[in-house]
C-alpha positions as a printed Julia matrix, in Angstrom:
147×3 Matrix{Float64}:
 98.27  80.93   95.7
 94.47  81.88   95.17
 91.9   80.09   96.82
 88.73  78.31   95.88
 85.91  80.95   96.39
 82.36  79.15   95.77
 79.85  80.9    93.88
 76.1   80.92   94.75
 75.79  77.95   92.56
 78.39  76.04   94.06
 76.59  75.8    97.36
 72.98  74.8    95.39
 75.06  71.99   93.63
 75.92  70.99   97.1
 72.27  71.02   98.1
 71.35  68.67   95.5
 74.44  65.85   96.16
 72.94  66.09   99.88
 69.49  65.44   98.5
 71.0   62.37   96.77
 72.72  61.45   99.52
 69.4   61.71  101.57
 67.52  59.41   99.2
 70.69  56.56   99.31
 71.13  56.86  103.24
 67.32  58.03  104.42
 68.54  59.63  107.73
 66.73  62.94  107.86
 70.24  64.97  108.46
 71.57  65.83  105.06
 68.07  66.88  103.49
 68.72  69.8   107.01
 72.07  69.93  105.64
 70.73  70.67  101.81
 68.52  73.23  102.84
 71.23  75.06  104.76
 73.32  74.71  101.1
 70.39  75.96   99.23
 70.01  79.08  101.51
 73.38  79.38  101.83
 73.43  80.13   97.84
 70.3   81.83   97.6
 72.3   84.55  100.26
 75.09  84.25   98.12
 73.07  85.01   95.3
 72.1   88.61   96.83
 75.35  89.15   98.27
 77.7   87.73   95.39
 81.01  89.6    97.27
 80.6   87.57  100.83
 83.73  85.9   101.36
 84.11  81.79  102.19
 84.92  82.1   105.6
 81.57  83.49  106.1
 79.62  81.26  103.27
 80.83  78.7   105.49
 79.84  79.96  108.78
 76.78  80.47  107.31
 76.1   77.23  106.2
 77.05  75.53  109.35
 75.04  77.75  111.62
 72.25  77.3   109.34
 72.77  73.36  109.46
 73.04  73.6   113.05
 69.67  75.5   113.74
 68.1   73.65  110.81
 69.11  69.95  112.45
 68.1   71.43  115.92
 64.67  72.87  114.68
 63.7   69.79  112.84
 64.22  67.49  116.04
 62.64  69.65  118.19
 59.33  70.22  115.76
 59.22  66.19  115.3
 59.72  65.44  119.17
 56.69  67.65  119.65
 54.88  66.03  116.86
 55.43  62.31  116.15
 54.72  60.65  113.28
 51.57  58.59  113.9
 51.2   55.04  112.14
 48.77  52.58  111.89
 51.19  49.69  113.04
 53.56  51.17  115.75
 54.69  47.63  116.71
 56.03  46.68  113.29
 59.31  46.42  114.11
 58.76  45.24  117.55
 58.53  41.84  117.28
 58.77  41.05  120.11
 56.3   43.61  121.36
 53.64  42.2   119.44
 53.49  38.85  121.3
 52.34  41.13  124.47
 48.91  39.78  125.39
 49.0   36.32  123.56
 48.26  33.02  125.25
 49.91  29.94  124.57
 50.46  26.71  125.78
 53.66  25.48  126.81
 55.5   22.19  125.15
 58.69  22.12  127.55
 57.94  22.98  131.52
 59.69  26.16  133.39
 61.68  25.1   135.89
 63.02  27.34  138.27
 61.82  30.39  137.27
 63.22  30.12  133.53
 61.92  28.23  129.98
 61.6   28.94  126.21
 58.49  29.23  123.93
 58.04  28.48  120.43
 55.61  31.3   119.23
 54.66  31.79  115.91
 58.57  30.9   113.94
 60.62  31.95  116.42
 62.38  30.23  120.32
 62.15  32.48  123.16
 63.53  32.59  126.7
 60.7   32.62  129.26
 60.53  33.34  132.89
 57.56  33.22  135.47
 56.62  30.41  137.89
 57.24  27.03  137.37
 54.83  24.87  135.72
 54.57  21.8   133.47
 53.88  21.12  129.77
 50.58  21.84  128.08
 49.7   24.63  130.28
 48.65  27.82  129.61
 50.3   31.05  129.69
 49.9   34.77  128.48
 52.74  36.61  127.79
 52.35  39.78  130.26
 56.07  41.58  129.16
 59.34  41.74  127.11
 62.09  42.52  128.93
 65.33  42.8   126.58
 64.45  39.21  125.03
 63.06  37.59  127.53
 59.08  37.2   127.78
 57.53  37.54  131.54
 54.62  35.04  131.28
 51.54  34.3   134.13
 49.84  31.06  134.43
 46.24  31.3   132.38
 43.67  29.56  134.38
């Protein structure tokens, strides 16, 4: 029985499915993964006799360093945006004031804000007053009386 030994364009064909499956599944692990391939057969190239075992040793170390390198180089540097609350909805209601349409009573209450109910908690109060939203904890808005 003879086994499959890739050749250095094997491993490049690899690199490009993981690029496709990059741009289907945006996760920022197989594009690591495809670079590891593409080096992978770019040694292979210059050393057409190395056997699979270590193709394959070398592509996994090289996937390993190259996933570990990449999350340590973006922890250091962060991606900066313009709107770092976008998907924090309920982040972005930090600060507002509004004015109540249902009391709090013992501590808890909801809100309408904006198209959206949420659970409130702070001291009690009635309808109409005001109140600015001061946290978000889990779902839950922490809200102070506005005088």
């Amino acid at each position: 029985m003879e086994v499959f030994v890739p050749d250095f364009w094997h491993w490049w064909m690899a690199a490009v499915a993981l690029v496709i499956i990059e741009m289907l599944a945006p996760t920022f692990f197989a594009l690591w993964m495809a670079v590891a391939a593409f080096i992978t057969g770019v040694a292979l190239f210059f050393v057409p006799d190395m056997e699979w075992e270590y193709q394959v040793f070398f592509f996994a170390v090289l996937s390993i360093l190259s996933i570990i390198t990449w999350r340590y180089y973006y922890s250091k540097n962060p991606i900066e945006t313009d709107e770092p609350l976008l998907n924090r909805r309920g982040e972005q209601y930090v600060g507002r004031v509004i004015t109540l349409k249902d009391p709090i009573v013992d501590g808890q209450g909801k809100v309408k804000v904006d198209d959206s109910t949420w659970k409130i908690q702070g001291n009690d109060c009635p309808a109409g007053t005001k109140i600015k939203i001061i946290s978000l904890n889990n779902v839950v808005f922490s809200v102070e009386i506005v005088d």
